[in-house]
C-alpha positions as CSV (number, residue, x, y, z in Angstrom):
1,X,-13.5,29.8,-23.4
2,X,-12.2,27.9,-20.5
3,X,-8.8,28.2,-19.4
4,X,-6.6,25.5,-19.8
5,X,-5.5,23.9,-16.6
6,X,-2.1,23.2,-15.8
7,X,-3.0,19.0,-16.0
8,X,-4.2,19.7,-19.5
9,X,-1.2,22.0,-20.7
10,X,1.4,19.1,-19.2
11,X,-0.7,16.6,-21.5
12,X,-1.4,18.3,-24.2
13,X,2.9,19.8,-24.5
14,X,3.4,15.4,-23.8
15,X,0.9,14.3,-26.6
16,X,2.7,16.8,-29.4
17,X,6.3,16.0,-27.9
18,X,5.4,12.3,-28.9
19,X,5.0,13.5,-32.4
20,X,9.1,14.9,-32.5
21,X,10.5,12.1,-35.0
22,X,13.2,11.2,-32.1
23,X,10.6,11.0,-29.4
24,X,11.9,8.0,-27.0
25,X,15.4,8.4,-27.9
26,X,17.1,8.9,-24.6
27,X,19.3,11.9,-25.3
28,X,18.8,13.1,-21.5
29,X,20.1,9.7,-19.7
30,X,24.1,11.3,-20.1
31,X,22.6,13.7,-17.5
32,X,21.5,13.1,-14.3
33,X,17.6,12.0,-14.2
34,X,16.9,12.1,-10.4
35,X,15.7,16.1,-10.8
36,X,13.0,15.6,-8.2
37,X,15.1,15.0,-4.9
38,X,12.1,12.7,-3.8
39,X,12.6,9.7,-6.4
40,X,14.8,7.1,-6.0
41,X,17.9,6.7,-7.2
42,X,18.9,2.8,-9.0
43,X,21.8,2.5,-6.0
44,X,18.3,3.6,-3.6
45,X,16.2,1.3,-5.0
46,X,19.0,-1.8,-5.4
47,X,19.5,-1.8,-2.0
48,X,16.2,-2.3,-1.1
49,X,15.7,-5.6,0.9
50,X,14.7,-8.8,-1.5
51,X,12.4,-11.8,0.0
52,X,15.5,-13.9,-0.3
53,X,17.5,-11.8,1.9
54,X,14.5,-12.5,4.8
55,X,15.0,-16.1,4.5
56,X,10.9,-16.7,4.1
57,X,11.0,-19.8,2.0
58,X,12.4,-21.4,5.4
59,X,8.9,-20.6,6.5
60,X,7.3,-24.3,5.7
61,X,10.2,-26.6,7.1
62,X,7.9,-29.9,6.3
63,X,8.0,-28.8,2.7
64,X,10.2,-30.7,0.4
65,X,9.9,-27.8,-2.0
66,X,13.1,-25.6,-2.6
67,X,12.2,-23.1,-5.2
68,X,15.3,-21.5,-7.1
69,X,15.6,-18.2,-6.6
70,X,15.0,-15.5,-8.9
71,X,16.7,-12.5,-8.4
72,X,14.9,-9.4,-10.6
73,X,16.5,-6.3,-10.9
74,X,15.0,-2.4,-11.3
75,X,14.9,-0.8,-15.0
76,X,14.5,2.2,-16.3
77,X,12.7,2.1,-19.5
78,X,15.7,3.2,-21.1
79,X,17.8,0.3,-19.8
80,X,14.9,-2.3,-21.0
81,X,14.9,-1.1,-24.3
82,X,18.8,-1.4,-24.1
83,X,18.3,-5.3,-22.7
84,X,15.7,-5.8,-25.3
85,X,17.8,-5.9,-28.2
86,X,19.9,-9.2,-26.9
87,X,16.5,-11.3,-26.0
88,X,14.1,-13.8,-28.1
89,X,11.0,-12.6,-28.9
90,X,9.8,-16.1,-29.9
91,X,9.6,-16.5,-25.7
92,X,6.6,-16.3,-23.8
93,X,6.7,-13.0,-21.9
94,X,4.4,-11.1,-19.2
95,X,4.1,-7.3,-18.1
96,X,1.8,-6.3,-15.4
97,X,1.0,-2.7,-14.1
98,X,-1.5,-1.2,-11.5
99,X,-2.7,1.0,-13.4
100,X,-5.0,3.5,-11.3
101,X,-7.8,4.1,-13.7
102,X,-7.0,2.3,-17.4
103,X,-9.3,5.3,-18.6
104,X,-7.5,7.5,-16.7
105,X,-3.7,6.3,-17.7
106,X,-4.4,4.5,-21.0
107,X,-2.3,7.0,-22.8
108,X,0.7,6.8,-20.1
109,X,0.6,2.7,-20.9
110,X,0.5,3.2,-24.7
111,X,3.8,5.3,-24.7
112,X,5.1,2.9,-21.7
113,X,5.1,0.2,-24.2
114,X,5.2,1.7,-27.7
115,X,7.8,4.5,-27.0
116,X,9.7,3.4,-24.1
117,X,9.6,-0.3,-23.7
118,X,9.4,-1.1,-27.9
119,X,8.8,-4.6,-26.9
120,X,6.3,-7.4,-28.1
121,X,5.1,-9.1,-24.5
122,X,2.9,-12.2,-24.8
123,X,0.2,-11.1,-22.7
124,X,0.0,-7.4,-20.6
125,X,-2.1,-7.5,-17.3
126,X,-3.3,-4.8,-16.2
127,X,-5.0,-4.2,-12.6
128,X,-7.1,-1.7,-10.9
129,X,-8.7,-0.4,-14.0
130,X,-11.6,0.3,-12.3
131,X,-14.0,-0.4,-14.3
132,X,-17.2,-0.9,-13.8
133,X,-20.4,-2.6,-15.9
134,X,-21.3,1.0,-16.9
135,X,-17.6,2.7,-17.9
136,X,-16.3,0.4,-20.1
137,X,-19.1,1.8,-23.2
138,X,-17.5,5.4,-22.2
139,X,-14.3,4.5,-23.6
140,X,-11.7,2.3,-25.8
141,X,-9.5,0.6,-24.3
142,X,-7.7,-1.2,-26.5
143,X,-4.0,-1.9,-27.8
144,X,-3.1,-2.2,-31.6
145,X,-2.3,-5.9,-32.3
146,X,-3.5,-6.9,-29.1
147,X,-7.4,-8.9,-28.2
148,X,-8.6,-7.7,-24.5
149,X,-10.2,-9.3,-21.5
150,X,-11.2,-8.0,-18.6
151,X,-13.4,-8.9,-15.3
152,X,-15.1,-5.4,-13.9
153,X,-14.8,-4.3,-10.2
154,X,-18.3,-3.8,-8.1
155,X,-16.4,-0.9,-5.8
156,X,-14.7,2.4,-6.5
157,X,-11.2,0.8,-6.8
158,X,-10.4,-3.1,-8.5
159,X,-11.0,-4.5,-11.6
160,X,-8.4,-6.4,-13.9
161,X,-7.6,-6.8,-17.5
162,X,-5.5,-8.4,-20.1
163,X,-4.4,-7.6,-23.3
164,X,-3.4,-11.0,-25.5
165,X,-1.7,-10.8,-28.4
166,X,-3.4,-11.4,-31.0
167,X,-1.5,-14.3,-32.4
168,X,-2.3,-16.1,-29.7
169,X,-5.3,-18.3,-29.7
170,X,-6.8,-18.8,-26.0
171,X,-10.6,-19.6,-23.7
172,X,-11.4,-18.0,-21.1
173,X,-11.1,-20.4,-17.7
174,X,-13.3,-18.4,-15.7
175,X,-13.6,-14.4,-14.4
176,X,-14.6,-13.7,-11.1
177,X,-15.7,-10.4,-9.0
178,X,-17.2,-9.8,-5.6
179,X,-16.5,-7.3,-3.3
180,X,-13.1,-8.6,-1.6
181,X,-11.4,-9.2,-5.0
182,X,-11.3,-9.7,-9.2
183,X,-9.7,-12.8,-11.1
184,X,-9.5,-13.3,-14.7
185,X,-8.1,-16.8,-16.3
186,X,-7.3,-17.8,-20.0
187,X,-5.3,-20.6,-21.2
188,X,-3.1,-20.2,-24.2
189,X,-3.8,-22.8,-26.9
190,X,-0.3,-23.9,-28.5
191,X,-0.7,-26.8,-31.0
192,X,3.2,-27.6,-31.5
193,X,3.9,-26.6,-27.7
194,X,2.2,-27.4,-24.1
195,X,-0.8,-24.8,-23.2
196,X,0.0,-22.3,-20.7
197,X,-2.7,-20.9,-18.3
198,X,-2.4,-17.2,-16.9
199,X,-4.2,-15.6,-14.5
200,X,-4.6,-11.6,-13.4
201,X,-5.8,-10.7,-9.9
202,X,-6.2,-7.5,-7.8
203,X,-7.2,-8.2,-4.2
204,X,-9.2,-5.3,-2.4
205,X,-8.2,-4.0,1.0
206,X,-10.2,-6.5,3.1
207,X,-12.0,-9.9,3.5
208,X,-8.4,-11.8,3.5
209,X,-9.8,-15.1,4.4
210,X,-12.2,-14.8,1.7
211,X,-9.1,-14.2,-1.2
212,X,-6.4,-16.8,0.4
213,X,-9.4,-19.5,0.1
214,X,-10.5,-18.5,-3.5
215,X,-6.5,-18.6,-4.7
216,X,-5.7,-22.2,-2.9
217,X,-8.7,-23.8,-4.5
218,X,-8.5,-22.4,-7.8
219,X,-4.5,-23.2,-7.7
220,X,-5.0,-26.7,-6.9
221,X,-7.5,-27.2,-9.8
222,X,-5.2,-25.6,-12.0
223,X,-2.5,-27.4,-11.2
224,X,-3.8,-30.6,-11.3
225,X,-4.4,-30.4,-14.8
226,X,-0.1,-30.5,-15.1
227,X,0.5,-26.9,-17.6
228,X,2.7,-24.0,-16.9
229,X,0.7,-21.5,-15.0
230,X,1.7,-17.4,-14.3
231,X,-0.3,-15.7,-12.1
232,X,0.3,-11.5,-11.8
233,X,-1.2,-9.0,-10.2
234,X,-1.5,-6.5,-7.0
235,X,-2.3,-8.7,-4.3
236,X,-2.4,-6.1,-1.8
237,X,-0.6,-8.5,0.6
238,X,3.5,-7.4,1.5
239,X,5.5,-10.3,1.2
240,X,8.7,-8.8,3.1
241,X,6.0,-8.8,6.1
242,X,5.6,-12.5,6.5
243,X,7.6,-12.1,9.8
244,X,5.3,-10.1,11.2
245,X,1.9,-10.6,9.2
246,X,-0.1,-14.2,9.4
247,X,-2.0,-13.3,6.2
248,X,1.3,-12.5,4.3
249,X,2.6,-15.7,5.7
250,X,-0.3,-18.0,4.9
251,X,-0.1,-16.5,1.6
252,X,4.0,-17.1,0.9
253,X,2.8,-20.8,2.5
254,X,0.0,-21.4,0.4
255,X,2.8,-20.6,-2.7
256,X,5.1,-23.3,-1.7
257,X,2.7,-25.6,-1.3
258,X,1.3,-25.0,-4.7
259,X,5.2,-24.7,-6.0
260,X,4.6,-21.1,-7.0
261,X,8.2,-18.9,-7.2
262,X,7.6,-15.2,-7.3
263,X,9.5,-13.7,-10.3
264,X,10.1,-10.4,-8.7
265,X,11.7,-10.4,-5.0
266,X,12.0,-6.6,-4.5
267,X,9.7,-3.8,-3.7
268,X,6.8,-3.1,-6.5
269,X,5.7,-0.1,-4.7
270,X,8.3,3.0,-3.4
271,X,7.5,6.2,-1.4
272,X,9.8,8.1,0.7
273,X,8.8,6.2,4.0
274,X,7.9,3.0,2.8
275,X,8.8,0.4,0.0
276,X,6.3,-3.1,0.2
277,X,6.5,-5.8,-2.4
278,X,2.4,-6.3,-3.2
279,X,2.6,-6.8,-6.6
280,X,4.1,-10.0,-8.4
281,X,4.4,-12.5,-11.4
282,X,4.1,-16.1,-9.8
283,X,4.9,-19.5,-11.7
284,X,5.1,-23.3,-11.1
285,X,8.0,-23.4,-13.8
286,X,10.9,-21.3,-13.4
287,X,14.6,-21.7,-13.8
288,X,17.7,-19.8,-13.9
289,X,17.5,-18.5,-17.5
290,X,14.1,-16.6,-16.3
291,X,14.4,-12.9,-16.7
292,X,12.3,-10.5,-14.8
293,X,12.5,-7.2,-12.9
294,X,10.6,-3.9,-12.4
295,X,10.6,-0.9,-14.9
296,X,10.1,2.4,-13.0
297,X,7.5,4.0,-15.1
298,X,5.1,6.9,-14.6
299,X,2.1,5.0,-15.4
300,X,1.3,4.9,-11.4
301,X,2.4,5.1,-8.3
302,X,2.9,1.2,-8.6
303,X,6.3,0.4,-11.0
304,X,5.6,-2.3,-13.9
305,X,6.9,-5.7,-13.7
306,X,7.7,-8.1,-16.5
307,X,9.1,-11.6,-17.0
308,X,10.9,-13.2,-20.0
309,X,10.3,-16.9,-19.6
310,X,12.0,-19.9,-21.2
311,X,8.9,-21.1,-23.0
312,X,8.6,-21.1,-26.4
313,X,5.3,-19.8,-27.8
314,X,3.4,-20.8,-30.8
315,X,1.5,-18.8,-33.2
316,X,-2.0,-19.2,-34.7
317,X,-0.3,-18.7,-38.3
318,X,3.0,-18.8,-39.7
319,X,4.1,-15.4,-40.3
320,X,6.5,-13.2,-37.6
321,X,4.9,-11.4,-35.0
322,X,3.6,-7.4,-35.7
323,X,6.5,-5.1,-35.4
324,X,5.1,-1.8,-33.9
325,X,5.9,1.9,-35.6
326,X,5.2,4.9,-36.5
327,X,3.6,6.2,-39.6
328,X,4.8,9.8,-40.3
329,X,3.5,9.8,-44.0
330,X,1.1,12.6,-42.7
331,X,3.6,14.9,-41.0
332,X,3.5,18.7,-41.8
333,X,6.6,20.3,-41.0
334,X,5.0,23.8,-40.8
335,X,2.5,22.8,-38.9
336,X,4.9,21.0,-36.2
337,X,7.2,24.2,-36.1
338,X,4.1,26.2,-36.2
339,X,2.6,24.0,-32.3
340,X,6.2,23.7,-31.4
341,X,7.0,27.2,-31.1
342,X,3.7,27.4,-28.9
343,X,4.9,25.0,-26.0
344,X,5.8,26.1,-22.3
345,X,8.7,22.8,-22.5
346,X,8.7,23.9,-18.9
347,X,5.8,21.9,-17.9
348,X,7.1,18.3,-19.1
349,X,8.0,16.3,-16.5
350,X,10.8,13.5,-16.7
351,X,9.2,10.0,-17.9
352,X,12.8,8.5,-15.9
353,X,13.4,8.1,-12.4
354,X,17.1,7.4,-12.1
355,X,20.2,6.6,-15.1
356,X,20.4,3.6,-17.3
């Protein structure tokens, strides 16, 4: 018999800590969280420089457009759920994560949302899954209570996907791959409210040109139909370098023009030399009551971001949206003192990179 490796010790000790009946409480954020030296702390990470601070928007000075800022904030999951409690669920709401394999983290993203986050988002996109035509019959990905889409990559890295919830009716726009990047596009049918269209993308480390032509057409079609549109995604492309990058500038241009705010201003991506802002949640209708931010998370090396928008969302039927839990009709005490007693606690890792 093989021996275990480390990697399958630290997820195996993970998987049968999730089944303790307080798993996700956070009894640990009265002590200080930031045990690995090298993560961030939330003062770190809030004085991080934000788009706004750059003045970019001054960029286009023929444009009449003055978008109203939107100033997001970091999270830990514990300080989400915290937030949680004092928002409407009946808003339309977006989460996006690079994932880095969705075979690979698919567990990581289920107890990101179930046991961390405990919070019902419209519609969860979900980038470089990396999936291919052939790996996507290997595995299950999906969600409980969620429908999911998704548009496979041609390369090693890429690929997108969204998970609807499955009170939503929606049609596909269009999904789109090639070798510079992958798009996927649904529009929400709401019979009592205006349709929303929402878009995932994840843009590959080259052809530039190619991308910034694909998004400017496909934005001006899409808004000249008039709807709400959110577009998320890793767009590989650093906004806080629109100083000193054209493509990041013609990109930050070619979202005034189109009257697209990002939600998230801050850096999406943090390493001890570097910090860039590549991924985002864009929309043509935002206003001050717009909440958004990023949740440091261990799904990645990419935090999530979400967005709590001011738009009501309708239903396909009448009753109130699935309320996730857990069943523990089936739990054996013995057995659960019997595995408990067996774990090295030693090799869990902290889920939290800095205090609520």
């Amino acid at each position: 018999m093989a021996t275990a490796t480390l990697k399958d010790k630290t997820r195996m000790n993970k998987r049968l800590l999730q089944e303790m009946p307080f798993y996700g409480v956070n009894f640990i954020s009265q002590f200080s969280n930031n045990l690995d030296g090298r993560l961030p702390t939330k003062k770190q990470l809030d004085r991080l420089t934000s788009i706004y601070d750059l003045d970019l928007f001054g960029l286009n000075n023929d444009s009449e457009i003055h978008p109203q800022p939107v100033r997001c904030k970091y999270y830990s999951p514990h300080s989400f759920d915290q937030l949680k409690n004092r928002l409407n669920n009946s808003k339309f709401s977006l989460f996006h994560n690079n994932v880095r394999s969705l075979k690979k983290n698919l567990d990581n993203l289920q107890t990101h949302l179930l046991d961390e986050l405990h919070y019902n988002f419209s519609v969860i996109g979900v980038t470089e899954t990396r999936i291919n035509q052939t790996e996507i019959s290997d595995f299950n990905p999906a969600l409980q209570n969620y429908n999911f889409e998704y548009v496979p990559t041609p390369q090693a890295a890429g690929g997108v996907g969204m998970y609807i919830d499955n009170a939503l009716n929606y049609t596909i726009i269009e999904k789109c791959t090639n070798e510079a990047f992958q798009a996927l596009w649904i529009e929400i049918i709401q019979p009592k409210h205006a349709n929303i269209i929402c878009g995932v993308i994840y843009r590959q480390h080259n052809s530039p040109e190619r991308f910034q032509a694909y998004f400017e057409e496909t934005i001006e079609k899409l808004s000249a139909s008039g709807k709400t549109i959110y577009v998320m995604g890793d767009f590989n492309i650093n906004l806080l370098r629109c100083c000193s990058c054209n493509f990041a500038q013609d990109f930050l241009l070619s979202l005034q023009s189109f009257n697209l705010t990002p939600t998230i201003d801050k850096p999406t991506r943090v390493h001890k030399d570097s910090a860039t802002l590549i991924d985002n949640i864009f929309s043509n209708n935002v206003d001050s009551s717009i909440l958004s931010g990023n949740i440091v998370s261990d799904i990645s090396d990419h935090y999530s971001q979400f967005c709590i928008t001011c738009s009501d969302i309708g239903v396909n039927n009448s009753e109130s949206q699935t309320k996730l839990s857990r069943d523990y009709s089936n739990f054996s005490e013995v057995k659960f003192n019997t595995e408990l007693s067996q774990l090295d606690l030693s090799d869990i890792k902290k889920l939290e990179a800095f205090p609520g």
